[in-house]
N, C-alpha and C positions, 0 to 999 in steps of 0.2 A: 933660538927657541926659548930660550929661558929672560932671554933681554925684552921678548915679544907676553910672557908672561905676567913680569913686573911691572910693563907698560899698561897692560889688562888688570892686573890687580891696581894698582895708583890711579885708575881713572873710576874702578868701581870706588874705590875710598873716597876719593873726591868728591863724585858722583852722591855717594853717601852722605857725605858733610854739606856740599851742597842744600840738597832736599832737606836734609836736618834745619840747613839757619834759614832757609825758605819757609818752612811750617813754620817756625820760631816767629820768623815774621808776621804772617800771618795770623798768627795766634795777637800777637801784641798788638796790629791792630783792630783785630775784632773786638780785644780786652778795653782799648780806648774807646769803640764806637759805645760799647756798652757801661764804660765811664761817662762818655756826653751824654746818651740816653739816662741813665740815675740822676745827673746834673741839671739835668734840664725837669727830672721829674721833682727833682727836691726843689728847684727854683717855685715850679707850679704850686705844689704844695705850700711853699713859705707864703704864697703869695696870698694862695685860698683862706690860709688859716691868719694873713693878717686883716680881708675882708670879712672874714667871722669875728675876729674878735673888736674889730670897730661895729661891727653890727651886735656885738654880743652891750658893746657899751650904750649902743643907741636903745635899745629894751631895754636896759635896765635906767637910764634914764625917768627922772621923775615924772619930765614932759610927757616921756610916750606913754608912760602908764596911765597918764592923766588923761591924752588921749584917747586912748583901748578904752579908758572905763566911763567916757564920753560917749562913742561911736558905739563899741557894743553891748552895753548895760542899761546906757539912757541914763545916768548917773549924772547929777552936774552939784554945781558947788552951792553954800547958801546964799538968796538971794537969787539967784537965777530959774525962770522958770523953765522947765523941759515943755517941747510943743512938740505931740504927737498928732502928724499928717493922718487921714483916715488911708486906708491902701484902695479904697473906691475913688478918692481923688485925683492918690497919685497916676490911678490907669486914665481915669479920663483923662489928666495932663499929658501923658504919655501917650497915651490915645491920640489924640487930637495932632500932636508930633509929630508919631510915627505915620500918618496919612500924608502928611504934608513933603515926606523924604518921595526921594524917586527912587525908583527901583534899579537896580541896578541887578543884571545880568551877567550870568560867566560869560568869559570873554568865547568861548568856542560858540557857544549862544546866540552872541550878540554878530560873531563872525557870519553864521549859518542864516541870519535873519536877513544880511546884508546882499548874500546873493541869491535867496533862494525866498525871493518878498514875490 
């Protein structure tokens, strides 16, 4: 009786330590999925934040400013003259384009014409 006890107690203990390094486990790799997952987010971010500051370099550039104040200001340098299109021209030019395109249909549209003409 007492031999059938000790067997009962050492297998709960075991049993015990068991389940103990099994969660242990578990835990550590949860701890590493959420190591790659930060890994991978710090990767993204290094990345975004080196396409920002090449882009941070391309604005501030002499060119683009020189640009920007071409395109949106109508600014130009000496010497040069600015030529302002009338916006009644530009529709007729546009106009006259835009007749000449084909129309194009969604495609459930152009499906539905196909069997049902």
């Amino acid at each position: 009786m007492r031999r059938k006890t000790v067997i009962v107690l050492i297998i709960i203990i075991l049993s015990a330590i068991f389940y103990y390094l099994i969660s242990q486990i578990v835990g550590a790799l949860k701890s590493s999925d959420r190591l790659s997952q930060a890994a991978d987010q710090v990767y993204q971010l290094e990345a975004k934040n080196r396409q920002l500051k090449e882009e941070l370099k391309k604005i501030q550039s002499p060119e683009y400013i020189e640009e920007q104040l071409r395109d949106k200001l109508g600014l130009s340098k000496k010497g040069e003259t600015v030529v302002v299109i009338p916006e009644k021209k530009i529709k007729e030019v546009l106009g006259a384009s835009e007749s000449s395109q084909e129309v194009r249909l969604p495609n459930w549209l152009g499906w539905l014409r196909v069997f049902f003409r």
